[in-house]
C-alpha positions as CSV (number, residue, x, y, z in Angstrom):
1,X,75.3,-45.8,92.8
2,X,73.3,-43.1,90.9
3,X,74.4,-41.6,88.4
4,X,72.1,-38.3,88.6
5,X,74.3,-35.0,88.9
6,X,74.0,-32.5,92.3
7,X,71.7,-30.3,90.0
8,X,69.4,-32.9,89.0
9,X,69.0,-34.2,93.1
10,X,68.1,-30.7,94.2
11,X,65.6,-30.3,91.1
12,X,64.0,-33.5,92.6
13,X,64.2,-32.3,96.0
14,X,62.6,-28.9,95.2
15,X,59.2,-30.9,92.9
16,X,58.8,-32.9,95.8
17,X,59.2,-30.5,98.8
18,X,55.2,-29.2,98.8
19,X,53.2,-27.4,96.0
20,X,54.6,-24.0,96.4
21,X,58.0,-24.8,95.5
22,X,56.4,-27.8,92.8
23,X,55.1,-24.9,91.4
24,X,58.1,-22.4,91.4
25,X,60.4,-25.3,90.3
26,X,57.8,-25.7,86.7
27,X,58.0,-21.7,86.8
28,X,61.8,-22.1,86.4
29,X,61.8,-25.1,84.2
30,X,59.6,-23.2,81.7
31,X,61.6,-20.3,81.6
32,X,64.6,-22.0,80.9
33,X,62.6,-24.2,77.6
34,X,61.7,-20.5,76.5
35,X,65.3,-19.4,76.3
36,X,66.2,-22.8,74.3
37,X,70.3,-22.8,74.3
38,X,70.6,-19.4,75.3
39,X,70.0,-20.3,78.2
40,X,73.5,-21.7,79.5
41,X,75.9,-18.3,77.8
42,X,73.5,-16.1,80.5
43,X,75.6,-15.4,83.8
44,X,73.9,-15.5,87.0
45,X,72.6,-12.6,87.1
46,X,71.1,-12.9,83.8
47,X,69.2,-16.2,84.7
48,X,67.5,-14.4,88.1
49,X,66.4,-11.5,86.2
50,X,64.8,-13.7,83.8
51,X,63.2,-15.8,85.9
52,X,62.4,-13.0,88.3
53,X,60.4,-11.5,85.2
54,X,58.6,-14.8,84.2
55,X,57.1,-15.5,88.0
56,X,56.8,-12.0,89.3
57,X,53.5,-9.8,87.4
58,X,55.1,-6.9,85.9
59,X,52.3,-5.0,88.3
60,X,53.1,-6.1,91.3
61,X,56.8,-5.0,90.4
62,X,55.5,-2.0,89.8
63,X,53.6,-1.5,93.2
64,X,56.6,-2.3,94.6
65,X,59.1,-0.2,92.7
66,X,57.1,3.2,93.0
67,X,55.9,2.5,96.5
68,X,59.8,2.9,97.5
69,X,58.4,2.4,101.6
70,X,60.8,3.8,103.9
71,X,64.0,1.7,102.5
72,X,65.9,4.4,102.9
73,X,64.9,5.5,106.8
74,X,67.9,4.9,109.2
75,X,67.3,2.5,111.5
76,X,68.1,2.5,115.2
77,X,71.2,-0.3,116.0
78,X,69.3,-1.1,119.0
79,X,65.7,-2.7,119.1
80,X,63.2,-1.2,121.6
81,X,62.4,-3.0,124.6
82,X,58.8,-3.9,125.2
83,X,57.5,-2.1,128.4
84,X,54.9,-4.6,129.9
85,X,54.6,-5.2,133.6
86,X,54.2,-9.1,133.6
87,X,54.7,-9.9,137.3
88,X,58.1,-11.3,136.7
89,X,61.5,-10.8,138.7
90,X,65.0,-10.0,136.5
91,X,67.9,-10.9,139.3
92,X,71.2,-9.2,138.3
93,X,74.1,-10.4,139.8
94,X,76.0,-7.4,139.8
95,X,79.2,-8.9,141.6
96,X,80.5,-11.0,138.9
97,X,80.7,-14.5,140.6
């Protein structure tokens, strides 16, 4: 039986899953040698922000932050339904049975 923890399987998992995530995964890893034993005293939220700020380029954060988009646009509970005569028939069985 192996003695690896849960953590140390889905590290495995993640190197081997394709590049992207090989590469994401050494992203991480280096991260967490630059904070040394500091490291484990960060909470959560602490560890995404710092690795958030190690893979992301502080420009493209930027682009992002100031472009803003249209986050804040209230959107319609119901999605639009597309409008193209395709030659099909919809039968609706209005009576229930």
């Amino acid at each position: 039986m192996s003695t690896k923890s849960l953590s140390a399987i889905a590290e495995d998992y993640f190197n081997n899953l394709n590049p992207l995530a090989r590469r994401i995964a050494d992203d991480v890893e280096s991260t967490k040698e630059a904070y040394e034993g500091l490291w484990n005293t960060l909470s959560l939220k602490e560890k995404n922000q710092a690795i958030d700020e190690t893979i992301i380029q502080p420009e493209v954060a930027l682009k992002y932050a100031l472009d803003g988009g249209d986050l804040g646009k209230d959107f319609p509970s119901w999605y639009p339904r597309l409008r193209i005569q395709t030659g099909l028939r919809h039968v609706i069985d209005e009576t229930g049975q």
